[in-house]
C-alpha positions in Angstrom: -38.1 -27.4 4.6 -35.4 -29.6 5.5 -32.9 -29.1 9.1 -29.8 -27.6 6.6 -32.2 -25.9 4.4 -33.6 -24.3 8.1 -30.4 -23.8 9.4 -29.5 -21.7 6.4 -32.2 -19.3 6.3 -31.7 -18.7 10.2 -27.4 -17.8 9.2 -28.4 -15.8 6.4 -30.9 -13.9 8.9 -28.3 -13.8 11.5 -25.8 -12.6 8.8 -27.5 -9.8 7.5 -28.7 -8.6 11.2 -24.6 -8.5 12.3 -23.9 -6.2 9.6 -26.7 -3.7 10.4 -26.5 -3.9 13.8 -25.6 -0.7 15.7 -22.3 -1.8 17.0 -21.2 -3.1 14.2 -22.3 0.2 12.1 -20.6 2.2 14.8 -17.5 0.3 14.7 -17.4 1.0 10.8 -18.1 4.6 11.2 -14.5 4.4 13.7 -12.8 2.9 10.9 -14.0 4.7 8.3 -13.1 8.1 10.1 -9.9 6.8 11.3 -9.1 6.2 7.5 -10.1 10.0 6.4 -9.9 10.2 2.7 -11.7 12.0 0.5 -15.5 12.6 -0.5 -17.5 10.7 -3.0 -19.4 12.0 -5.5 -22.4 13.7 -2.8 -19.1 15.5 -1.5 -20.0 15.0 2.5 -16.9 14.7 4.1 -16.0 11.8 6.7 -16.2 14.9 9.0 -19.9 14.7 8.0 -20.4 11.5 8.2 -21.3 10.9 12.2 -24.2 13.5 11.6 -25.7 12.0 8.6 -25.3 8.6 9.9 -27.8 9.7 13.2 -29.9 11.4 11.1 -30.7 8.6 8.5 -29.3 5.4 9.5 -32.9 4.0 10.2 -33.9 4.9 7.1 -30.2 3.2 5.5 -30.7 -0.1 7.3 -34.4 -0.5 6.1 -33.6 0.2 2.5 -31.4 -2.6 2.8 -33.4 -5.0 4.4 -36.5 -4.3 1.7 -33.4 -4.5 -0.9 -34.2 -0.7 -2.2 -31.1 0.7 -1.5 -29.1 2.0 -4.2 -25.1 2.6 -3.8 -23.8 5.9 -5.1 -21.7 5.8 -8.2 -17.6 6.0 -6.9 -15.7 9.2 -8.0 -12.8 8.2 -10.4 -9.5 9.6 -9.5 -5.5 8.9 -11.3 -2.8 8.2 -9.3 0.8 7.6 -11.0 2.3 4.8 -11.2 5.8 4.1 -12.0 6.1 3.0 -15.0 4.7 6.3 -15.9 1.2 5.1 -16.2 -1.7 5.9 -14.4 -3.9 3.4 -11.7 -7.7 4.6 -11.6 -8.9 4.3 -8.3 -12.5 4.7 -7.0 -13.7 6.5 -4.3 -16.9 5.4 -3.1 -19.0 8.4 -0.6 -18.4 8.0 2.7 -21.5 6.4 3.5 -21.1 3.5 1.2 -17.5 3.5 2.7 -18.9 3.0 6.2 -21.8 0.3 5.0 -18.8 -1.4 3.0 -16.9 -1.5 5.9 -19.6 -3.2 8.4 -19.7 -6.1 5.8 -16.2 -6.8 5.7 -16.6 -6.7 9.8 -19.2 -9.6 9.4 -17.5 -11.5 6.5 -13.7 -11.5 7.3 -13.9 -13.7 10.4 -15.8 -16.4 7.9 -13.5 -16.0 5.1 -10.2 -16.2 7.7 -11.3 -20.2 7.9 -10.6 -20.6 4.6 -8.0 -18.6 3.2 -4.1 -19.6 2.8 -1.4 -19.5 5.3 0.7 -18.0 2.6 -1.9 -15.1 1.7 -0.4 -11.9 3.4 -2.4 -9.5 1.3 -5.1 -7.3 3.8 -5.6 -9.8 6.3 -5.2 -9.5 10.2 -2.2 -9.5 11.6 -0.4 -10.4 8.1 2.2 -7.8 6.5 4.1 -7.4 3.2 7.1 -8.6 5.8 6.2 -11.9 6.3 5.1 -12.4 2.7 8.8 -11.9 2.0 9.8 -13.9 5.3 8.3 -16.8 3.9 9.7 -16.3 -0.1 13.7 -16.3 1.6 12.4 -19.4 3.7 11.6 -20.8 0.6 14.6 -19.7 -1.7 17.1 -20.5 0.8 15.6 -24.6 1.4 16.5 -24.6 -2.4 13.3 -23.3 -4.2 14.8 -20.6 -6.6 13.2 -21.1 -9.6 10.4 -18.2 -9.7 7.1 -17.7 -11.6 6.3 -14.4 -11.4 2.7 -14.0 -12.6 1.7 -10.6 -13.5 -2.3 -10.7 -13.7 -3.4 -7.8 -15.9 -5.4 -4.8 -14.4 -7.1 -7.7 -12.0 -9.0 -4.6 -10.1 -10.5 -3.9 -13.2 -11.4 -7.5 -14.9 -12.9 -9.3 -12.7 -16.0 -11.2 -13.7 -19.1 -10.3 -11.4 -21.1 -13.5 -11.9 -17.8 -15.8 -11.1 -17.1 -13.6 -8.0 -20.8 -13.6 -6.7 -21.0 -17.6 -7.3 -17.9 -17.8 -5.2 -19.3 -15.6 -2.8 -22.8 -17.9 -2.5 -20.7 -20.9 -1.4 -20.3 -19.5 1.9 -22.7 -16.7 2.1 -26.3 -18.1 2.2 -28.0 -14.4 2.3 -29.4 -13.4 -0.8 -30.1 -9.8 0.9 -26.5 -9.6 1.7 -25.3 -11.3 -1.9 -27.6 -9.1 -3.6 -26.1 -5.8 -1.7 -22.6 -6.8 -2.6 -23.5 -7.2 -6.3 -25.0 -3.9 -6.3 -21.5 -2.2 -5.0 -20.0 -4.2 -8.1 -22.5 -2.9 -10.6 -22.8 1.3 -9.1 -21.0 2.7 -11.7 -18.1 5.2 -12.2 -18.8 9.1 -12.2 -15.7 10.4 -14.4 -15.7 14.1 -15.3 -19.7 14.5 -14.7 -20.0 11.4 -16.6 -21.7 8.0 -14.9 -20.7 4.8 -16.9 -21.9 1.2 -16.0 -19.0 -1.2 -14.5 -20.3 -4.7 -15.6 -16.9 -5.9 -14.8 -14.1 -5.3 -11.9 -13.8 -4.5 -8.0 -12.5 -0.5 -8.2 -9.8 0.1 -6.0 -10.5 2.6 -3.3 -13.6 0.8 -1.3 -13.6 -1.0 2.0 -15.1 -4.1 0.2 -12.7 -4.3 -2.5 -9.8 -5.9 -0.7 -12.0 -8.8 0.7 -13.5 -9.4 -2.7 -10.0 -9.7 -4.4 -9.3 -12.6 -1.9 -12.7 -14.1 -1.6 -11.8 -14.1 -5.7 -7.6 -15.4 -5.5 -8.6 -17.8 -3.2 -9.3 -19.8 -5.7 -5.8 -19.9 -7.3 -4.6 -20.6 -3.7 -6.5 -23.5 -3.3 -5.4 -24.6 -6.8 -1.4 -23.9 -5.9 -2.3 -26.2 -2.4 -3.5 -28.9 -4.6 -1.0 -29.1 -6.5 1.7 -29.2 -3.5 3.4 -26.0 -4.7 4.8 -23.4 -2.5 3.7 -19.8 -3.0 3.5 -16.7 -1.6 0.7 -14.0 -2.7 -0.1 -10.5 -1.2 -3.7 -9.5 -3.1 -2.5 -9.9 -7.1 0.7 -9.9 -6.5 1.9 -14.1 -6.5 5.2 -15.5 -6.7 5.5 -19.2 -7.1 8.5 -21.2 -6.7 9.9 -24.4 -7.5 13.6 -26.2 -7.7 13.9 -26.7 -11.7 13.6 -23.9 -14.6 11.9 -27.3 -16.4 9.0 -27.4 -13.7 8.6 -23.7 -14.0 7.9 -23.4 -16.9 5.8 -25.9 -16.5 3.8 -24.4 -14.1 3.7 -21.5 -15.7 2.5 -22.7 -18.5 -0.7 -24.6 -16.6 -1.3 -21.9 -14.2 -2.0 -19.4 -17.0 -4.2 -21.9 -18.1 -6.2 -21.9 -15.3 -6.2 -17.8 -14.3 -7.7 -17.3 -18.0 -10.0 -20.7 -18.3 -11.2 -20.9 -14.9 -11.5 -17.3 -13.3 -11.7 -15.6 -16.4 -8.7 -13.3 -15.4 -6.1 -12.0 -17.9 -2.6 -12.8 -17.4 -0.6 -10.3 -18.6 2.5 -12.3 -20.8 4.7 -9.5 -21.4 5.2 -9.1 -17.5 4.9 -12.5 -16.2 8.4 -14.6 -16.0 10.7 -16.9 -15.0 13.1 -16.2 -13.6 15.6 -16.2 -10.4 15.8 -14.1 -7.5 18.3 -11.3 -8.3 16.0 -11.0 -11.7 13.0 -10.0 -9.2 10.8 -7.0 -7.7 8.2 -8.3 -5.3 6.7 -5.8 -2.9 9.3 -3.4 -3.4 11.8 -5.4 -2.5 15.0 -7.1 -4.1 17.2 -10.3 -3.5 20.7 -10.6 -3.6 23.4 -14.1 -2.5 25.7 -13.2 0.1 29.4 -14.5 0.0 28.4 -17.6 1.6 25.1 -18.6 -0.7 22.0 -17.1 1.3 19.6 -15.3 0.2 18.9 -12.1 1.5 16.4 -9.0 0.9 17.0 -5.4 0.1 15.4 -2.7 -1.3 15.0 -2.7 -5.3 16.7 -0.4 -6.9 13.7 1.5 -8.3 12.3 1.6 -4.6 15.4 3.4 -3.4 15.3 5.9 -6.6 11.7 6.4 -6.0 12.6 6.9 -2.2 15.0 9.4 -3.2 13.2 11.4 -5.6 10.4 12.1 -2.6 13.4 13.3 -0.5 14.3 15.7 -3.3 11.0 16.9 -3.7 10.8 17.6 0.2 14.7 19.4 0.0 13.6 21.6 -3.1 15.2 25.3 -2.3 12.2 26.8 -3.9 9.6 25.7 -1.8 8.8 28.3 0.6 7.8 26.3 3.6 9.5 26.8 7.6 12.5 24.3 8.6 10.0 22.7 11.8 7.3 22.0 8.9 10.4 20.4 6.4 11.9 17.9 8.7 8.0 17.3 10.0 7.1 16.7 6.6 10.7 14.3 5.8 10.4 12.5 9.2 7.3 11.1 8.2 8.4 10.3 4.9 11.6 8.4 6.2 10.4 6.9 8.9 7.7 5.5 6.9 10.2 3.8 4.3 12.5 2.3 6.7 9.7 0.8 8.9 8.5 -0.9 5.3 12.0 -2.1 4.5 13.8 -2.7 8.0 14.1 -6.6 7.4 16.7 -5.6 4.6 19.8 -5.0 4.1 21.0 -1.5 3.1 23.1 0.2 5.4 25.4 1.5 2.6 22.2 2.7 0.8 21.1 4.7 3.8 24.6 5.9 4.6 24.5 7.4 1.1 21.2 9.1 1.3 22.1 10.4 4.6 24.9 12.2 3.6 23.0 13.8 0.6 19.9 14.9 3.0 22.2 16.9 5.1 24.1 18.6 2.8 20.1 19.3 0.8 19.7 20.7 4.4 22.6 22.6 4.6 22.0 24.2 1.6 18.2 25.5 2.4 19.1 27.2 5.5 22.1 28.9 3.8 19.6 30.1 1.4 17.2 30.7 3.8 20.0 32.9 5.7 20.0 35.5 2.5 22.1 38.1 3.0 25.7 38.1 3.8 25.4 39.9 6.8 22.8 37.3 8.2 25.0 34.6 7.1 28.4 36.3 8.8 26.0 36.9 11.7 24.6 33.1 12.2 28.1 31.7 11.4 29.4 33.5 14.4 27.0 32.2 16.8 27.7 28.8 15.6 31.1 29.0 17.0 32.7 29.8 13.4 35.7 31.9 13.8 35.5 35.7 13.3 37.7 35.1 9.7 35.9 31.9 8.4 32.6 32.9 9.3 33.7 36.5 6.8 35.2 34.7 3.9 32.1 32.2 3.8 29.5 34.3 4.2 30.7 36.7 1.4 31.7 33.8 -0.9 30.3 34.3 -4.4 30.3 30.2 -4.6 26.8 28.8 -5.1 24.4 27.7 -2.9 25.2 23.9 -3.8 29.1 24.7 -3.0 29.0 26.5 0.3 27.2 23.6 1.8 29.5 20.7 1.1 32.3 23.5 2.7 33.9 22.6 5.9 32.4 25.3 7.7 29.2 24.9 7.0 29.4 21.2 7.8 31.0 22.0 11.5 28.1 25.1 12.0 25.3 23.6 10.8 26.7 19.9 11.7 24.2 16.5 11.9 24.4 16.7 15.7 22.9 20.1 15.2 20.6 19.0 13.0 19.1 16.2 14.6 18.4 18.4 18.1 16.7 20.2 15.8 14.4 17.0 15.1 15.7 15.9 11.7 15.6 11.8 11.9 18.3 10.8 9.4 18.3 7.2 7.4 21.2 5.8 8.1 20.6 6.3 12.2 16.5 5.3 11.9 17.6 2.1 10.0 20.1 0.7 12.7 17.6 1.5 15.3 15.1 -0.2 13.4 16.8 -3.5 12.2 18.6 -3.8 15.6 15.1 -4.4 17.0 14.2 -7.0 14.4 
């Protein structure tokens, strides 16, 4: 046995020992329950997990050294998209969750070495921000010529045998390589029904995110060859360039070598050229200000799809307590704004503001009922014996009264946000202020 052949058997050996070793496994289990979500097809619960884990993990961790241990089939679940259509994702059990886990521990820091500075896409201390950072660095030094390459159901196409080749390059561990190719090959449990998966990486496991950019680390390296500038957050990758001529040039070549090379399938009906006002890339927009930058905003069908979750939180006829409804919208705002603070869309915000609070206004004025309770809570607002009478007795619907001057002064957005509402407009200038 030669001194590289030697030293590879003593890093697979090493390899596979880091992922079953009992730090590692306990630091999965953290993750794993940090993450929640639902049960697999067993139906034990990440609450479960911690018990089950010190009951068999000695038993686990030898079935995988002898290679005799056999993932569970994921549970296959819908989730709209919005287009209308639906994504299936998979959810593996916990357990497989929590071995999945430990082997992205191990492999990440080896795969970090290799992949691209301009791969933001579930990576350490990378974010759909700096993806879009780097694309208005690149549109305002005069690269704004875009091919937007839409790769069709990636999750669910990719080829096992080009993945696991891949894979071999760097990982020298046939144990290891052999457990990863079972995860590919367990199978999908859909209504009581197990069907073989003999191609794709199901969305939903701990493993899948790492094996989508073991997978498009290959186009990277491709793009880097070529000298071309790109940005790509998992199959999402925009490439741009400084002529439509060299665009569709590359377009052209790069489809080329998705569909020859890593047997993907680019999906031509989605894929473009085009230039940034014509684009939706991570949510996100582009617009020229007055003086020719480029700057970011929310799309439009991110701020329609942000407002239609507000509705759905302000509906009248959900019977749920005021504390639990601004809970419940906090979240839900404060999320969105985080996600978009880089962007420009004070107006936007200044809007929706205005339409939350008068949403507001109009659930605690139905929530009020009678006309007595109304006159009554009007006067300790500080409404005037008079006004308080002719509002609360108005035959005017609910949607009316609340846009009504006294209703705006009683139940006012100072009021409101003692109570705990955060509003949009006032989260976003804290937000971007700190940028």
């Amino acid at each position: 046995m030669t001194n590289v052949e030697i030293r590879k058997e003593r890093t697979s050996m090493e390899l596979l020992e880091k992922v079953l070793n009992d730090n590692n496994l306990i630091e999965a289990y953290k993750q794993v329950y940090k993450n929640k979500g639902a049960s697999g097809v067993d139906g034990v619960t990440v609450d479960e997990l911690g018990k089950y884990m010190y009951m068999h993990k000695e038993e686990i961790k030898e079935q995988i050294r002898k290679r005799k241990y056999k993932p569970s089939p994921v549970r296959r679940v819908y989730i709209p998209k919005e287009n209308g259509d639906k994504r299936g994702l998979g959810i593996p059990t916990v357990v497989d969750r929590l071995i999945q886990q430990a082997i992205v521990q191990v492999l990440s820091p080896i795969y970090e070495k290799q992949f691209s500075e301009t791969s933001y896409g579930f990576r350490p201390n990378r974010s759909c921000e700096k993806a879009i950072t780097k694309l208005l660095e690149y549109f305002n030094n005069g690269y704004t010529w875009i091919v937007d390459i839409d790769l069709q159901k990636f999750f669910d196409t990719v080829c096992h045998d080009k993945l696991i080749s891949i894979i071999m390059r760097t990982v020298h561990d046939g144990e290891l390589v052999s457990l990863i190719r079972k995860y590919l090959v367990s199978g999908v449990m859909e209504n009581g029904v197990v069907r073989p998966t003999e191609v794709g990486t199901p969305q939903g496991g701990n493993l899948s995110p790492l094996l989508s950019n073991i997978m498009l680390n290959e186009l990277d390296k491709e793009l880097e060859k070529r000298g071309l500038r790109f940005t790509r957050y998992a199959d999402d990758c925009i490439i741009v360039v400084q002529s439509e001529k060299a665009a569709n040039r590359v377009m052209e070549s790069i489809t080329k070598f998705i569909e020859n090379k890593l047997g993907l399938k680019v999906n031509v009906e989605k894929s473009k050229v085009a230039r940034p006002k014509q684009i939706k890339y991570l949510g996100y927009g582009f617009y020229y200000t007055k003086t020719g930058i480029i700057k970011p905003k929310p799309h439009l069908k991110s701020i329609q799809k942000f407002k239609r979750k507000i509705k759905q939180l302000t509906k009248r006829s959900w019977s749920i307590s005021l504390d639990q409804r601004i809970t419940k919208l906090n979240q839900v705002i404060r999320g969105w704004i985080n996600y978009f603070r880089i962007a420009d869309m004070k107006v936007s915000m200044s809007n929706i503001t205005s339409h939350l609070s008068r949403r507001i206004r109009c659930i605690i004025w139905k929530q009020w009922k009678t006309c007595r309770h109304r006159y009554e809570s009007l006067m300790k607002l500080g409404i005037t014996k008079e006004k308080a009478k002719r509002t609360a007795y108005s035959r005017a619907s609910y949607w009316h009264n609340s846009m009504s001057i006294v209703l705006h002064v009683a139940i006012s957005n100072e009021r409101l946000k003692r109570k705990g509402l955060v509003f949009p407009l006032d989260h976003y200038l804290k937000v971007h202020t700190e940028i």
